[in-house]
Backbone as a printed PyTorch tensor [residue, N CA C, xyz], in Angstrom:
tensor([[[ 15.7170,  10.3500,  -7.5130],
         [ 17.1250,  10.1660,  -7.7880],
         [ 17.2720,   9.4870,  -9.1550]],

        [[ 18.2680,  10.1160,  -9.8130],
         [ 18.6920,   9.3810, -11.3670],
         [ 19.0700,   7.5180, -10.9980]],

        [[ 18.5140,   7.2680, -12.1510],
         [ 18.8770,   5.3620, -12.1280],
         [ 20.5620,   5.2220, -11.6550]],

        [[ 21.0850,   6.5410, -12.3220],
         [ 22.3480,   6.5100, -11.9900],
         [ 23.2050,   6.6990, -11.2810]],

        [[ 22.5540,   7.6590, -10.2640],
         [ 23.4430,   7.9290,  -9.0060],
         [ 22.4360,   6.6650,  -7.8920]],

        [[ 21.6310,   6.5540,  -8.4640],
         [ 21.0140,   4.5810,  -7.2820],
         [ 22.2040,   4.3320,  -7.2260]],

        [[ 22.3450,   3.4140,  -8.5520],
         [ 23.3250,   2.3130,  -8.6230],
         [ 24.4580,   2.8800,  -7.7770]],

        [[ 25.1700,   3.5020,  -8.7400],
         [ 26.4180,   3.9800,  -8.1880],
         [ 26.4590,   4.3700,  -6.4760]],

        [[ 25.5190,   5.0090,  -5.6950],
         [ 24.9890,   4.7250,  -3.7810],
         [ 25.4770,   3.5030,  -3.4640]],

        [[ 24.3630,   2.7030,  -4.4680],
         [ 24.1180,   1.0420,  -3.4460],
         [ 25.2120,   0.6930,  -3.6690]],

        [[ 26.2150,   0.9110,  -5.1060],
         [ 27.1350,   0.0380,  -5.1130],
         [ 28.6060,   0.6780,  -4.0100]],

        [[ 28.6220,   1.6900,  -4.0190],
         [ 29.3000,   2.2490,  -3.0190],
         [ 29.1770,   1.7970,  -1.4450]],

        [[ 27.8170,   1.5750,  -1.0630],
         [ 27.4840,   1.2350,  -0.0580],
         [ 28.0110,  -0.3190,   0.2620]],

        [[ 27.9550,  -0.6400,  -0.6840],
         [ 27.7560,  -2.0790,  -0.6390],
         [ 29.6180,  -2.8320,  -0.8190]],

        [[ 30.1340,  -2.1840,  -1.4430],
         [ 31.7760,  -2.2640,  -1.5580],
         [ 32.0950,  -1.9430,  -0.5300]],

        [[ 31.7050,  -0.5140,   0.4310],
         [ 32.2420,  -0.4820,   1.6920],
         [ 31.7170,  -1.3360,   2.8020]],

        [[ 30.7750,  -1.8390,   3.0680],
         [ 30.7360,  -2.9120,   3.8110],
         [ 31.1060,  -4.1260,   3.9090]],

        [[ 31.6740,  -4.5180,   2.5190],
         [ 32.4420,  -5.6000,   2.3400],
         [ 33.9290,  -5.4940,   2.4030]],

        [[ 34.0080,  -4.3160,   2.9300],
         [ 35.5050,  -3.6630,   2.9520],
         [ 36.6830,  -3.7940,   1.5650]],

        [[ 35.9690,  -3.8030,   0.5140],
         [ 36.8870,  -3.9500,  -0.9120],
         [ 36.9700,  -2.9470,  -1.0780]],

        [[ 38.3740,  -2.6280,  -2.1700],
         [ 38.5720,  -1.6790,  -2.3880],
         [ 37.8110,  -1.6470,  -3.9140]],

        [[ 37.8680,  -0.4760,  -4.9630],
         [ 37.3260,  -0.5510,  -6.0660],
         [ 38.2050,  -1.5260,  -7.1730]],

        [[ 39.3580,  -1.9540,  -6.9170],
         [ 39.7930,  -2.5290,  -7.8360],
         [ 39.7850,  -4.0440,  -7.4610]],

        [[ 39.9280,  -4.3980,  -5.9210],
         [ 39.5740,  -5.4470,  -5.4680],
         [ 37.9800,  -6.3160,  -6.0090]],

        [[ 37.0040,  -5.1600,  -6.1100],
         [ 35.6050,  -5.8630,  -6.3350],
         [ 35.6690,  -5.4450,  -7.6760]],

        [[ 36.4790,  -5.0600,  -8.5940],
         [ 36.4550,  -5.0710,  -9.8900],
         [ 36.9990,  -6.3930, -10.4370]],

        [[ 38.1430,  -6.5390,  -9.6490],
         [ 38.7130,  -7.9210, -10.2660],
         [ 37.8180,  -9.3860,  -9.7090]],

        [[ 37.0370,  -8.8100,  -8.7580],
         [ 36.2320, -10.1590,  -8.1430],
         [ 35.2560, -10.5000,  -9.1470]],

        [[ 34.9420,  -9.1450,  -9.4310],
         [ 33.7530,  -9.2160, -10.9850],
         [ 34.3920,  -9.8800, -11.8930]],

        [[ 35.3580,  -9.7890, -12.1610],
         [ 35.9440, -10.5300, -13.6400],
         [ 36.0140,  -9.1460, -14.6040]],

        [[ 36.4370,  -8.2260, -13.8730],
         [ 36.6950,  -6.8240, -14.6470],
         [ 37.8550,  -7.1750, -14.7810]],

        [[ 38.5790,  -6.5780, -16.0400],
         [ 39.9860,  -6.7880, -16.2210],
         [ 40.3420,  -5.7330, -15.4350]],

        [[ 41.7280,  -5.9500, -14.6960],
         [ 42.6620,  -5.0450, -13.7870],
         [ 42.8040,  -4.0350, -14.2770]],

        [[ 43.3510,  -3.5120, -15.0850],
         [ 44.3150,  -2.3330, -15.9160],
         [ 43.1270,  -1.4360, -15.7750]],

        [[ 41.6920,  -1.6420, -15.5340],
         [ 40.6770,  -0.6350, -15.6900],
         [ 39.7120,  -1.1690, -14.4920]],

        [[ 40.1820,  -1.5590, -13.6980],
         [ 38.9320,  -2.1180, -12.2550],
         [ 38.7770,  -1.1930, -11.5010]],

        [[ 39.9710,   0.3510, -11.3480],
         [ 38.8170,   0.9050, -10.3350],
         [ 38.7330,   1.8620, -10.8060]],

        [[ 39.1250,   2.8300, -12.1670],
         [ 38.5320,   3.9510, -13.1220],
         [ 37.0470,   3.0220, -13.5100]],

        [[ 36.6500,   2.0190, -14.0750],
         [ 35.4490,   1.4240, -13.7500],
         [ 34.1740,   1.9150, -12.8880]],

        [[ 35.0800,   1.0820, -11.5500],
         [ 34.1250,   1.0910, -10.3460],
         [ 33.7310,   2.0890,  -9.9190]],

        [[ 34.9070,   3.4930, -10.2430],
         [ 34.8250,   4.6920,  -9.8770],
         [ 33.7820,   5.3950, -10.7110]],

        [[ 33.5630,   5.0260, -12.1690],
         [ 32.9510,   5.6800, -12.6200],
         [ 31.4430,   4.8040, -12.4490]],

        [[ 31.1450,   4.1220, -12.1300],
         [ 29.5110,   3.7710, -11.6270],
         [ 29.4360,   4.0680, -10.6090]],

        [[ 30.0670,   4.3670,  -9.0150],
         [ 29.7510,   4.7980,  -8.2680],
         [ 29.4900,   6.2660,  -8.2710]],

        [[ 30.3710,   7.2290,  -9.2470],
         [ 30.1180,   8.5850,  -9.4250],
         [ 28.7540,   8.6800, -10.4970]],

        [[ 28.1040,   7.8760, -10.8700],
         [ 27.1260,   7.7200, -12.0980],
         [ 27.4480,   8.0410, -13.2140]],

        [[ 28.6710,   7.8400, -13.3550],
         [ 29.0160,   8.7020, -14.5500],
         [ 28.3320,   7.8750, -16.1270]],

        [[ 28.5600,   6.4810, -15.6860],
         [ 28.1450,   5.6140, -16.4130],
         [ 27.7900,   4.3070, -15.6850]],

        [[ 26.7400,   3.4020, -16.3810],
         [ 26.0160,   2.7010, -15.4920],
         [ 26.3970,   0.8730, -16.3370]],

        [[ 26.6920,   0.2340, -15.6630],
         [ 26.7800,  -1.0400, -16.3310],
         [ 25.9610,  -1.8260, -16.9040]],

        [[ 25.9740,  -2.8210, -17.6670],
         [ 24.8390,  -3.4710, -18.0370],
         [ 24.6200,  -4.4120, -17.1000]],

        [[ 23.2220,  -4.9650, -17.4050],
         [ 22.8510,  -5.4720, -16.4570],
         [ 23.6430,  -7.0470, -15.8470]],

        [[ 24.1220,  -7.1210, -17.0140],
         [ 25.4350,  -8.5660, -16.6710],
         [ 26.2840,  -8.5110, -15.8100]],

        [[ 26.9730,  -7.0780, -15.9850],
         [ 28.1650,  -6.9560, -15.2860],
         [ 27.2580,  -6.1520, -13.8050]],

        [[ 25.9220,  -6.1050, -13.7100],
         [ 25.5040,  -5.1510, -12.4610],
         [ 25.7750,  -6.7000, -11.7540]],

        [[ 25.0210,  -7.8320, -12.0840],
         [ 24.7860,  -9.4320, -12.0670],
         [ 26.2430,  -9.8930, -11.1960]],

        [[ 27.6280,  -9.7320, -11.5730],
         [ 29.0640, -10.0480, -11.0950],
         [ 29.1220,  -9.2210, -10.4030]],

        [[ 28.5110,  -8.0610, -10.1730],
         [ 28.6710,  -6.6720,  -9.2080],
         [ 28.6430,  -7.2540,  -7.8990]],

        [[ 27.4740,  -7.6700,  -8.2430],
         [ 26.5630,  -7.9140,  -6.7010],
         [ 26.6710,  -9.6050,  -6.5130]],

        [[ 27.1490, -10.8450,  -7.1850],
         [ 27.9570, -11.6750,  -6.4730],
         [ 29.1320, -11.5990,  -6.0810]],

        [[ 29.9610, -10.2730,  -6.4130],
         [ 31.1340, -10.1570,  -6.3830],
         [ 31.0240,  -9.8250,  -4.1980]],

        [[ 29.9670,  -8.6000,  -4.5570],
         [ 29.6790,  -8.3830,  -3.0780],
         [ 28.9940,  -8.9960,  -2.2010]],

        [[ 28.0540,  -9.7900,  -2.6590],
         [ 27.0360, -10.9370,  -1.8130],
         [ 25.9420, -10.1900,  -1.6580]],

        [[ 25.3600,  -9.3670,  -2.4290],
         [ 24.2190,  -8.7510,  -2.4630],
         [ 23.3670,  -8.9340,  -3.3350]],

        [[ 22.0270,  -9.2150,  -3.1340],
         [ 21.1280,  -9.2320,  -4.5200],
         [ 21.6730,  -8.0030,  -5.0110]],

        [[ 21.3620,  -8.6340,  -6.6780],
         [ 21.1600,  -7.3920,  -7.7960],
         [ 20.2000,  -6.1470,  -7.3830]],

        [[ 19.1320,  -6.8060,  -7.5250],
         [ 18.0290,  -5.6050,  -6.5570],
         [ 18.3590,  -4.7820,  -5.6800]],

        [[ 19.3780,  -5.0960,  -4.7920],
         [ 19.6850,  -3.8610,  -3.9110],
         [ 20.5200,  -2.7970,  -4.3990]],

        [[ 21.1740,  -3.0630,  -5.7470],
         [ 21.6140,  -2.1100,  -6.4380],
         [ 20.8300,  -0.8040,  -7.3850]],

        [[ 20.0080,  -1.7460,  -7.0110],
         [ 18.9960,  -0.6290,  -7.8370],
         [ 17.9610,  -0.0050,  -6.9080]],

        [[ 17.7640,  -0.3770,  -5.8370],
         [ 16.8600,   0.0720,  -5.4030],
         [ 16.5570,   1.4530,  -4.8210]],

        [[ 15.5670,   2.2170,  -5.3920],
         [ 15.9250,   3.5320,  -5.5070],
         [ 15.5800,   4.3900,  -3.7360]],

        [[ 15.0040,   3.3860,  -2.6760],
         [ 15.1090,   3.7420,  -1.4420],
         [ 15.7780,   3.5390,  -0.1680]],

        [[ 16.1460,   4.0190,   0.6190],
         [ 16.8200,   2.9020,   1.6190],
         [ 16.0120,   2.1890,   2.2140]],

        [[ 14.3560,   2.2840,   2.7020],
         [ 13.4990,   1.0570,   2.8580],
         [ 13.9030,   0.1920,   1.9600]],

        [[ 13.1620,  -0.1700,   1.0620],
         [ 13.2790,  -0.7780,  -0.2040],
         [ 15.1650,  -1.7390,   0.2700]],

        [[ 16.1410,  -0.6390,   0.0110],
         [ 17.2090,  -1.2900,   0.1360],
         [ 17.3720,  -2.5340,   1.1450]],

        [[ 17.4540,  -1.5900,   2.0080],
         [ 17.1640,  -2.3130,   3.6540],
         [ 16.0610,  -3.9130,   3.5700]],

        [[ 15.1310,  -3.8970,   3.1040],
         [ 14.1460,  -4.7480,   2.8750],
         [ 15.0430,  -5.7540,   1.8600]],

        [[ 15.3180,  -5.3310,   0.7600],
         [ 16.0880,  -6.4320,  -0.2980],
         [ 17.1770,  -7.3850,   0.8430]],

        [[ 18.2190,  -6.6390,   1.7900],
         [ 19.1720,  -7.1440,   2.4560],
         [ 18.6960,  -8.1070,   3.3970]],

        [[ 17.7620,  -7.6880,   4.3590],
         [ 16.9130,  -8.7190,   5.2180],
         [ 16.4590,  -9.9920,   4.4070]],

        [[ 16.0210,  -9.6230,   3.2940],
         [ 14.8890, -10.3020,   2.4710],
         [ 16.0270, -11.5430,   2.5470]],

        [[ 17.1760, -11.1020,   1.7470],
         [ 17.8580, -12.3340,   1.3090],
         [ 18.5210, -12.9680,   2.7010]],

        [[ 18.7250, -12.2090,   3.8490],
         [ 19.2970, -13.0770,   4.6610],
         [ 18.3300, -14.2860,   6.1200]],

        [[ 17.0450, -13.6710,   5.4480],
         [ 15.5550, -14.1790,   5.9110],
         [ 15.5670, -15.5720,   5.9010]],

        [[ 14.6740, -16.4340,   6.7900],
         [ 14.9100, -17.9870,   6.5310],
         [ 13.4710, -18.0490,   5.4380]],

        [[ 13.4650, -19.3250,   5.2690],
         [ 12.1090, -19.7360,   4.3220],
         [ 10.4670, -19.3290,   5.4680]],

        [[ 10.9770, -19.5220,   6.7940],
         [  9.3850, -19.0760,   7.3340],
         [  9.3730, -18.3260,   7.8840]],

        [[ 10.4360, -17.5340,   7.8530],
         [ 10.6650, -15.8850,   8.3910],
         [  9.7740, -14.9310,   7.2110]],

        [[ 10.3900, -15.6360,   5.5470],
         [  9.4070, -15.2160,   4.2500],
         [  8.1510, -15.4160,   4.0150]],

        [[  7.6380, -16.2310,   4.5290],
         [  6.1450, -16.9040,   4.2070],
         [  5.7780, -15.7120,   5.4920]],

        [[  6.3760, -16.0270,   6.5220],
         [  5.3970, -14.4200,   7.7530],
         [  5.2560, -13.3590,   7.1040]],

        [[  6.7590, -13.0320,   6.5390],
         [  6.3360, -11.4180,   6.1120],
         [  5.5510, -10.8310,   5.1290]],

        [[  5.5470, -11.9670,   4.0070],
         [  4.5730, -12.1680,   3.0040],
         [  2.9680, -12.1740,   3.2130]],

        [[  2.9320, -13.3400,   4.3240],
         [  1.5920, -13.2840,   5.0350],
         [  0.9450, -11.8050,   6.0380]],

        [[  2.0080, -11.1310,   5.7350],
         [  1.6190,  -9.8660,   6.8020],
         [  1.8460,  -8.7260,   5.7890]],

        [[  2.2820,  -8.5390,   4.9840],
         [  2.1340,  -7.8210,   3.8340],
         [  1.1430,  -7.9510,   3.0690]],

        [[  0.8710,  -9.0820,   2.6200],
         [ -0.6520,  -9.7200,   2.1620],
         [ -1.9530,  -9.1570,   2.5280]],

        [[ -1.6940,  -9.7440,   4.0000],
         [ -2.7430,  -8.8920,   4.8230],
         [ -3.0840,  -7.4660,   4.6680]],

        [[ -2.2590,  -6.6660,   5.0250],
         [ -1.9380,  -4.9410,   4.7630],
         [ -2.6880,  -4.7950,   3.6470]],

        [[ -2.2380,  -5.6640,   2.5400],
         [ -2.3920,  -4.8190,   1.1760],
         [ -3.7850,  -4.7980,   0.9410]],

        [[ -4.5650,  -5.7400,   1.8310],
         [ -6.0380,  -6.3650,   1.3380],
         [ -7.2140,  -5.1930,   2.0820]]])
């Protein structure tokens, strides 16, 4: 999949579970209004892809790591979302069991 239709997925994905609309999580970004959801619309269609600053307000805007915006799988995705809502020794297990695997 293009870098560009990722982003534009996760970020789609990720606006609808937070139930915003595109101009709602445009203005949460600190996008100016007059252009928040021709914007949003156009990174979710890939038309064009943001820099990485404004990917940065994207994804506090939604409560998602940055990383899950990019991530070009839904493992991968799925894994970023757990990851962050994981405790500190829920991380050290999975680490320790990934570790393991890899060896």
């Amino acid at each position: 999949m293009a870098p560009s239709s990722v982003f534009g997925l996760r970020l789609r994905q990720a606006r609808e579970l937070a139930a915003l609309t595109q101009e709602a999580l445009a203005v949460r970004a600190g996008i100016d209004e007059f252009t928040a959801s021709a914007r949003i619309s156009q990174y979710e269609t890939g038309k064009h892809v943001p820099r990485y600053e404004i990917a940065c307000r994207l994804a506090d805007a939604l409560k998602v790591p940055v990383a899950f915006l990019y991530a070009n799988d839904d493992g991968t995705a799925e894994l970023v979302l757990l990851w962050q809502h994981a405790s500190a020794t829920s991380r050290r297990e999975a680490l320790a069991v990934l570790s393991a695997g890899a060896a």
